[in-house]
N, C-alpha and C positions, 0 to 999 in steps of 0.2 A: 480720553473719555469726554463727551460732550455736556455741558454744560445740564442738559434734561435729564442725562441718565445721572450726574453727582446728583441731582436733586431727586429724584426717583428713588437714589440709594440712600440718601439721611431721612428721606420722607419713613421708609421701611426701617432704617435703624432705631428712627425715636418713636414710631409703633412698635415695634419690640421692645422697646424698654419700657415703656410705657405698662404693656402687658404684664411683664415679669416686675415690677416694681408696683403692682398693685395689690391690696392682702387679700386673701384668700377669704372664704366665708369662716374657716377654721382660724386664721388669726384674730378677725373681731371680736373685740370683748362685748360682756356686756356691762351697761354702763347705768345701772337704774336711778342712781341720785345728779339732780341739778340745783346746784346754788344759784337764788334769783338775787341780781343786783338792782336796787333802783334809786335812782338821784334826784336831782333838783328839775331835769330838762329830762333826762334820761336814764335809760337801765339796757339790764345784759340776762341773759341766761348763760350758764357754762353746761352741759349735760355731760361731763365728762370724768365721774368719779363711780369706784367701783363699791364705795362703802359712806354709810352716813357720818360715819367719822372722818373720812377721810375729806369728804364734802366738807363739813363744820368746822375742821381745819383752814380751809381756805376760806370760807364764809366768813368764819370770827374775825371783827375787826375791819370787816370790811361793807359794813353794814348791809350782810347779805341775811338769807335763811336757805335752809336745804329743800326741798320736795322731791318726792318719785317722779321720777321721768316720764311725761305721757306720751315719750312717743315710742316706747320700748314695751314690747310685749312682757309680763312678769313670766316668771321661769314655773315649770307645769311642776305641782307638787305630788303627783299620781303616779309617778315612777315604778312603785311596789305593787302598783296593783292592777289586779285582772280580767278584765272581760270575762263572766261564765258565761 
């Protein structure tokens, strides 16, 4: 096997993995609270919590606060109801 074709074949193998080891639109949660951190020089945002408690958890003590995520659309509350 020549050396173009090994490299042709791992090129294709780590685009396949790549593809199958990415989430699906069905695995992504959604993640509406972000804890802001801010310092002396610097700060952080985390947008990676699925409840404001669970947020305020890591927030306390770490001289953060929670907010709603703005870059996540909120979830439709009109579920029940109908177009006449």
């Amino acid at each position: 096997m020549s050396l173009a074709t090994k490299r042709l074949l791992l090129a294709f193998s780590l685009l396949g993995g790549a593809l199958f080891a990415s989430p699906s639109s069905a695995e992504m949660t959604y993640r509406p609270w972000c804890a802001q951190y801010y310092g002396n020089d610097s700060g952080g945002t985390n947008c990676g919590f699925v409840s404001y408690e669970q947020c305020m958890m890591t927030a306390r003590g770490a001289g953060a606060w929670c907010v709603r995520n703005p870059n996540v659309a909120p979830e439709r509350s009109d579920r029940g109801r109908r177009n006449r």
